[in-house]
C-alpha positions as CSV (number, residue, x, y, z in Angstrom):
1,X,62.9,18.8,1.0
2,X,59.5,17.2,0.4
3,X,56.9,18.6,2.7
4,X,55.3,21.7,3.2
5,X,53.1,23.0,6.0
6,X,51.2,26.0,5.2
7,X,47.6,25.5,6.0
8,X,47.8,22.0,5.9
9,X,50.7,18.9,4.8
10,X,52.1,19.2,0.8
11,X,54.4,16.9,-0.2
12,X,55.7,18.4,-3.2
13,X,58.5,16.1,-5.3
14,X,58.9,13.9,-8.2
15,X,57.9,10.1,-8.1
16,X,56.3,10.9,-4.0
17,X,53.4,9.5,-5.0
18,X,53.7,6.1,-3.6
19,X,56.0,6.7,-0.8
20,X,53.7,9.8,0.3
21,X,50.5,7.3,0.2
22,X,52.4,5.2,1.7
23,X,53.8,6.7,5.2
24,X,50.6,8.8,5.9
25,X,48.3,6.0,5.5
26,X,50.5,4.7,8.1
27,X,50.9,7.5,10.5
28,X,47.4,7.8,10.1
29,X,47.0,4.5,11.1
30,X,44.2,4.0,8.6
31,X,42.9,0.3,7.1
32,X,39.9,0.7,4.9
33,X,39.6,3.8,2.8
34,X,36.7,5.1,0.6
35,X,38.7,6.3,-2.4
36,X,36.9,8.7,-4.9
37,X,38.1,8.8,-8.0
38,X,36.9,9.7,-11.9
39,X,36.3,7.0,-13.4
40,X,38.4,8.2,-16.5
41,X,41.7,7.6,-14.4
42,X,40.5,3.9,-13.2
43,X,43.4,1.8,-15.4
44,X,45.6,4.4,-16.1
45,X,49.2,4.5,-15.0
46,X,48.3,7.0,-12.2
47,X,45.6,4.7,-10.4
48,X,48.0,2.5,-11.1
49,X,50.7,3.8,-8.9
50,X,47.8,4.8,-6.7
51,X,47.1,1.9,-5.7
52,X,50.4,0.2,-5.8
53,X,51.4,3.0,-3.0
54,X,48.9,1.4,-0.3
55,X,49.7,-0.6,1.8
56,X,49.5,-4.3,1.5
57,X,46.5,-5.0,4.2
58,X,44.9,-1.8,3.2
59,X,41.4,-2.6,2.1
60,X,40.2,0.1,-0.4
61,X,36.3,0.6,-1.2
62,X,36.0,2.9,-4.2
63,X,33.0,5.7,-5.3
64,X,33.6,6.5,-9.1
65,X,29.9,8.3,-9.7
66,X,31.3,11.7,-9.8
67,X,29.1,14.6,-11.3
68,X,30.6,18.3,-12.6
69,X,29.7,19.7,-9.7
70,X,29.5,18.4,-6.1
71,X,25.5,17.2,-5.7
72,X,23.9,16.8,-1.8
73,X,22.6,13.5,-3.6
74,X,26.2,12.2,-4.2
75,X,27.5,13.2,-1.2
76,X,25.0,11.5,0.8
77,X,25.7,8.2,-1.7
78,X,29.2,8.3,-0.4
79,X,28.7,9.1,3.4
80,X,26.2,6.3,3.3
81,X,29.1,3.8,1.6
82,X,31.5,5.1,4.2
83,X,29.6,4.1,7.2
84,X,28.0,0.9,6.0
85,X,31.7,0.0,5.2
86,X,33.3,0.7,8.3
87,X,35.9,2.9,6.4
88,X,38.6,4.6,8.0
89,X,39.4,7.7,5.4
90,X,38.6,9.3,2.5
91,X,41.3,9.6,-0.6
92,X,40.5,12.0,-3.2
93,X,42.2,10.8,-6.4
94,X,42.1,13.3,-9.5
95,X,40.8,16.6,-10.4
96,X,38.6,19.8,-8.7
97,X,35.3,17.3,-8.9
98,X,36.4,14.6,-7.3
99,X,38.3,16.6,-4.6
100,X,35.1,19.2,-3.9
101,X,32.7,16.5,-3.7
102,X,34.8,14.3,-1.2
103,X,35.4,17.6,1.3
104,X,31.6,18.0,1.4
105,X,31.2,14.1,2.1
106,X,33.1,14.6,5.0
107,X,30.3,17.0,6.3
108,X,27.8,14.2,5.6
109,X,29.7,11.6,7.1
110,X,30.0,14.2,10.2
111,X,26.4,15.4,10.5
112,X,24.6,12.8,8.6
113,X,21.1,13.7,9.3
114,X,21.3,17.4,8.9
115,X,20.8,18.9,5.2
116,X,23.9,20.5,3.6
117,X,21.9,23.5,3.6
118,X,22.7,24.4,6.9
119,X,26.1,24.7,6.3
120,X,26.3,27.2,3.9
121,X,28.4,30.1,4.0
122,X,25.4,32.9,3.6
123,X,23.8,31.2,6.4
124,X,26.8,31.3,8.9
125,X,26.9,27.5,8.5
126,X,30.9,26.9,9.1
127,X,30.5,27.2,12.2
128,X,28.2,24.5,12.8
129,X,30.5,21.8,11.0
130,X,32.3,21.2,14.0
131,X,35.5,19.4,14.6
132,X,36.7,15.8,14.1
133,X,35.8,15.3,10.5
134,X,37.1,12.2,8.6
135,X,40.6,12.3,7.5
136,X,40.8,13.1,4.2
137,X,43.8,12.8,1.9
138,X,44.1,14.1,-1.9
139,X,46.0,12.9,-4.6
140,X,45.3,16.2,-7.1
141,X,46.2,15.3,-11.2
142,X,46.6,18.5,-13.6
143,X,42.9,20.5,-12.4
144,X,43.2,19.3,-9.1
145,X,45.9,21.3,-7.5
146,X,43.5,24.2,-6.8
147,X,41.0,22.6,-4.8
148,X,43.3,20.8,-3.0
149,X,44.4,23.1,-0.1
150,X,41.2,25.4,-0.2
151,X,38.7,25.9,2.3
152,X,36.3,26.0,0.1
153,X,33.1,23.7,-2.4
154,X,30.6,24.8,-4.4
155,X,27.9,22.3,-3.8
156,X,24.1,21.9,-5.6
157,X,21.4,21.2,-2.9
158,X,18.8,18.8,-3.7
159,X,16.6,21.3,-4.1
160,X,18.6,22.4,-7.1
161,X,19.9,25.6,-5.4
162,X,23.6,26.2,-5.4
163,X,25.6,27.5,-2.6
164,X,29.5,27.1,-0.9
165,X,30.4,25.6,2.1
166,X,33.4,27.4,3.4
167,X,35.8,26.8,6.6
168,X,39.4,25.7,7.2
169,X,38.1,22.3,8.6
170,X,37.3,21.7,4.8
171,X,41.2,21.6,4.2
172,X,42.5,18.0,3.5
173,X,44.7,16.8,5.8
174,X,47.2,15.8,3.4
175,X,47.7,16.6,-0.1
176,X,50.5,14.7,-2.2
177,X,51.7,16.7,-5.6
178,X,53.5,14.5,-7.7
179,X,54.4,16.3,-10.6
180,X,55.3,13.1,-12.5
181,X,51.5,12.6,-12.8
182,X,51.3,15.4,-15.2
183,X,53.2,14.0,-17.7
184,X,52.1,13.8,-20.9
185,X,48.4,15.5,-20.6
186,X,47.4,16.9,-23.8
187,X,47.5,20.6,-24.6
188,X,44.4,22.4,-23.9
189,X,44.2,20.5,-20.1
190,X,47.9,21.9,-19.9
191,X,46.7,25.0,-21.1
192,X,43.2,25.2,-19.3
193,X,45.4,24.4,-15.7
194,X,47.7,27.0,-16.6
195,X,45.3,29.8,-17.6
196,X,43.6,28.5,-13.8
197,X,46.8,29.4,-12.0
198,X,47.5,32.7,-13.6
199,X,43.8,34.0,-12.8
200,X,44.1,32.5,-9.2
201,X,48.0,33.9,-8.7
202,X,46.8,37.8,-10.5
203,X,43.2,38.4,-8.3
204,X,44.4,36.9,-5.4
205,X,47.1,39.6,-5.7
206,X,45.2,42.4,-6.4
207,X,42.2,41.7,-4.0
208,X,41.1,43.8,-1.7
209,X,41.9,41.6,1.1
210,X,45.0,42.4,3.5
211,X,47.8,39.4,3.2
212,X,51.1,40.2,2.6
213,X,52.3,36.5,2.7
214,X,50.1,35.5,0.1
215,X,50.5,38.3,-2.1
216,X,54.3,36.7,-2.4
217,X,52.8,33.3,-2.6
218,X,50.6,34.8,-5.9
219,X,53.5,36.9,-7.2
220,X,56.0,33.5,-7.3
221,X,52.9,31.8,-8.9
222,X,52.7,34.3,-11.5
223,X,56.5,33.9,-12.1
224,X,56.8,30.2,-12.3
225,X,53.7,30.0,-15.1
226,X,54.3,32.6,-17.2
227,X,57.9,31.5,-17.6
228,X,57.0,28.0,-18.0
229,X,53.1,27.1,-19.3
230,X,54.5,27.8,-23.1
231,X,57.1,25.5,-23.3
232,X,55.2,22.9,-21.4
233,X,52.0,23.0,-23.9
234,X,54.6,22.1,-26.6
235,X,56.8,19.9,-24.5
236,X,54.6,17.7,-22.6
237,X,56.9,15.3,-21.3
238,X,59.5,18.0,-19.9
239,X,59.0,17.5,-16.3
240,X,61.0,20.8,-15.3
241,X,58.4,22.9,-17.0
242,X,55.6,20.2,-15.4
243,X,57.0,20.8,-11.8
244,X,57.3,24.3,-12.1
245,X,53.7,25.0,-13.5
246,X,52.3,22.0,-10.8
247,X,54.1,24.6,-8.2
248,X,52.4,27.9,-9.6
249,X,49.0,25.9,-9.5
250,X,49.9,24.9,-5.8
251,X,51.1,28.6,-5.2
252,X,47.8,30.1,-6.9
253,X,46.0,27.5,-4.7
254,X,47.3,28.9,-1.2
255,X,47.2,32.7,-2.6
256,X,43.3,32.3,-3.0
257,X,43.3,32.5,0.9
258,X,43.3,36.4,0.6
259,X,40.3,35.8,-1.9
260,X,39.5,36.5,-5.9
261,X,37.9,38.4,-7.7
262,X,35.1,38.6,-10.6
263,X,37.2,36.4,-13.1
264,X,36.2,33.6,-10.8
265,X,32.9,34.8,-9.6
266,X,31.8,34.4,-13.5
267,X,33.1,31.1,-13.7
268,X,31.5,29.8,-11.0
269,X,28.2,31.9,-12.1
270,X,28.7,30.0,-15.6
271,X,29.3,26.8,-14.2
272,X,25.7,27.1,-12.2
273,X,23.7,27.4,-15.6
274,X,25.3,25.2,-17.7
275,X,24.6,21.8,-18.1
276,X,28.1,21.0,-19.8
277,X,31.5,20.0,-18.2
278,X,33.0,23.2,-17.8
279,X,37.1,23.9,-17.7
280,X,37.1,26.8,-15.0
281,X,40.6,27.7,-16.7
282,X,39.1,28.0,-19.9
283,X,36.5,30.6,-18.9
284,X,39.0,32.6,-17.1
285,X,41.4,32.9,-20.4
286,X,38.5,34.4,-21.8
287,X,37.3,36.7,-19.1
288,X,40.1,37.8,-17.1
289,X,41.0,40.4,-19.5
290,X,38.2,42.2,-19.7
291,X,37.8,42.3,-15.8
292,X,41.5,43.5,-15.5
293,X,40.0,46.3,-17.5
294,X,37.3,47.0,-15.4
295,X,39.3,46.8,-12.1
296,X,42.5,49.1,-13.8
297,X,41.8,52.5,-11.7
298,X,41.4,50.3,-8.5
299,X,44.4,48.5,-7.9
300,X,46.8,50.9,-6.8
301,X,49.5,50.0,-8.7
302,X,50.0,46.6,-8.6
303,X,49.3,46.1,-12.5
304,X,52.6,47.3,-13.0
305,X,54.6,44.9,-10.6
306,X,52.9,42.0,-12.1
307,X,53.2,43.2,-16.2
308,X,57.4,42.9,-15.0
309,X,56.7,39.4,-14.9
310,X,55.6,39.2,-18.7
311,X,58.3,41.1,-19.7
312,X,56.6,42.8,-22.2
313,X,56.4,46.5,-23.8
314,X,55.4,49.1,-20.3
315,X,53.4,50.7,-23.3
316,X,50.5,48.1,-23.2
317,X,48.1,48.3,-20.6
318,X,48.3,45.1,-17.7
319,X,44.4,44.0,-19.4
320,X,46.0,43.9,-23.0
321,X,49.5,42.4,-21.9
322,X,47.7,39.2,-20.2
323,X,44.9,38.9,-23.5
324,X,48.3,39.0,-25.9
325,X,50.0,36.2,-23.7
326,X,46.3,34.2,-23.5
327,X,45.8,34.2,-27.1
328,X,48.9,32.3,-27.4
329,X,47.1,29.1,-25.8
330,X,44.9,26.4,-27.5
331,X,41.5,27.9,-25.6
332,X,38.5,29.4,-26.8
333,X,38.3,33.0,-27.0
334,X,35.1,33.7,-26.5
335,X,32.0,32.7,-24.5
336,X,30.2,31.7,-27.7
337,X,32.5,29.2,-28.8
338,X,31.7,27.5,-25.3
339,X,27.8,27.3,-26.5
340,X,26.7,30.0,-24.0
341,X,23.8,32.2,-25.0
342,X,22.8,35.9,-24.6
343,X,20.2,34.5,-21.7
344,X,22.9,32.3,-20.0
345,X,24.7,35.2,-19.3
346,X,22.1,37.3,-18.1
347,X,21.5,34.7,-15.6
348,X,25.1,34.1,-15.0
349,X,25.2,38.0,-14.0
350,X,22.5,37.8,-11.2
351,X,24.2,35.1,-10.0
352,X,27.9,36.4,-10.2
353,X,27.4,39.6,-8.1
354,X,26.2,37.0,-5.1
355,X,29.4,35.1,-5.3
356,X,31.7,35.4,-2.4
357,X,34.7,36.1,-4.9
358,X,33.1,39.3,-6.0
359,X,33.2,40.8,-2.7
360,X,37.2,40.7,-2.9
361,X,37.3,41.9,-6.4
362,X,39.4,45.4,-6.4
363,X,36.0,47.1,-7.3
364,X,32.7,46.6,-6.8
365,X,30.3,45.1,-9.5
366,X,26.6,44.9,-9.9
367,X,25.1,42.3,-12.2
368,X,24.7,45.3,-14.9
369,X,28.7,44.9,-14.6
370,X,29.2,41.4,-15.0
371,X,26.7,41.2,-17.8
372,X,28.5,44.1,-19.7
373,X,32.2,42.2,-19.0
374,X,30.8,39.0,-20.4
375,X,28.8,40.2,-23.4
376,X,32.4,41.9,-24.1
377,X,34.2,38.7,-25.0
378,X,30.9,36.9,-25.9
């Protein structure tokens, strides 16, 4: 069995790539795509197979301009390519940036004379994104699988202000995870996508949202990459492991439905003031501890169903079980060695107590909180 429906279309096997591409390309009955990809993967093996997978009068026009976070410049760039080239669908080839940045294109392409601003989520803006967006199919490498079956994009306005567009319609219509792709990517991207699916899988367990289905969906997450991110760090060509921790990202991914918490709330708060490339799987090895810490009287238990998963003494506390299995990975451990100062985090703070993943976090946190939790592991 290949395909899963749950929210939207997975295909999830080994070597589906092509054949994937292929048939929905099809079925869609699509003939000139707008394919955004990072430029890193243009002559790789995966673009490659990319492109060997459409079909043979398939006319592809490509956008490879992609910034760290999704800009209401860039997304204008490529709803103003999609129209003057007649395309047919948008393909999102590669990780979170280039899959973000094509679901907020489609908004463009939708409403293009109306200013992303008006789709926000604090301004009640999903409901004005309407229906019949442009098809949009992703193609997800190692740090794509999250973003590819959310509902979700951070997005920088031009007027330099950053807020999320949020509504099911965002969904792609398709995703195709080929675990094959992951082959062979080096340790800390292994690492960083690992460390990104165990955050995801643990908060969107223990948020304060009601959704018993995807508390499952986390808990099998949780299971498949704690059993399996080790072994594939040192054996990157074992595509067992690669499936299995391709599937906890996946899982992690449709979990997040019942929301996060403050681990990703001070990721995406970090994200706004830096000016660097980012690895969100990075910042949460380093912070997810010590908000597991912060959250341990207001979880009800569910610490202890999830430290069976690490198999590990029941002495240690759940915060210090998961910073023992983190310190195992090739990350940094603190926000320092990331080039963050004392003021970037004061301003990360302000910022983090506004993010819509703090309102599912187990407890509630002020920007005094998140400034305390992150000069903790500065």
């Amino acid at each position: 069995m290949t395909l899963i429906t749950y929210l939207t279309k997975v295909h999830f096997a080994d070597g589906i790539l092509e054949e994937a591409l292929w048939s929905e390309i099809k079925v869609l009955k699509k003939k000139h795509p707008l394919v955004i990809v990072e430029e890193r993967f243009l002559n790789s093996d995966i673009s490659e197979r990319f492109f060997a997978g459409l079909p043979i009068r398939v006319q592809p026009e490509l956008y490879c301009d992609i910034p760290n976070v999704p800009t209401e410049e860039t997304a204008i760039k490529i709803a103003n390519l999609y129209l003057s080239k007649k395309c047919d669908v948008l393909i999102a080839l590669g990780s979170n940036r280039a899959i973000d940045l094509a679901k907020i294109s489609r908004v463009v392409i939708k409403h293009p004379n109306t200013g992303l601003v008006n789709f926000s989520y604090t301004r009640g803006g999903s409901k004005l994104i309407g229906q019949n967006l442009p098809d949009l199919i992703v193609v997800p490498t190692i740090s794509g699988v999250s973003s590819s079956v959310s509902a979700h994009s951070p997005l920088v306005l031009k007027s330099g202000d950053r807020v999320l567009l949020m509504c099911k319609k965002l969904i792609p219509v398709v995703t195709i995870c080929d675990p094959t792709v992951t082959l062979g990517v080096g340790k800390q991207e292994t690492a960083c996508a690992g460390a990104d699916a165990i955050t995801n899988c643990i908060e969107a367990y223990v948020s304060k949202s009601y959704n018993p289905p995807a508390e499952g969906i986390a808990y099998d997450g949780l299971s498949r990459a704690v059993a399996n991110l080790e072994s594939v760090i040192e054996n990157p060509d074992d595509l067992d492991s690669r499936r299995e921790m391709m599937a906890a990202s996946l899982n992690g991914a449709l979990a997040i439905q019942k929301g996060v918490g403050a681990s990703k709330a001070i990721s995406s708060a970090l994200e706004a003031v830096s000016h660097k490339t980012l690895d969100r799987g990075a910042l949460n090895r380093i912070t997810l501890p010590s908000v597991l810490r912060y959250n341990e009287q207001s979880v009800d238990g569910k610490y202890d169903v999830l430290r069976k998963i690490f198999k590990t003494s029941q002495k240690a506390s759940f915060s210090e079980v998961v910073e023992e299995y983190f310190n195992g990975l090739p990350l940094a451990k603190n926000l320092s060695e990331l080039g963050f100062g004392k003021p970037d985090l004061a301003e990360a703070a302000a910022i983090a107590s506004n993010e819509l993943s703090s309102i599912t976090n187990p407890r509630t946190l002020n920007s005094n909180d998140y400034y305390s939790i992150m000069t903790s592991v500065y």
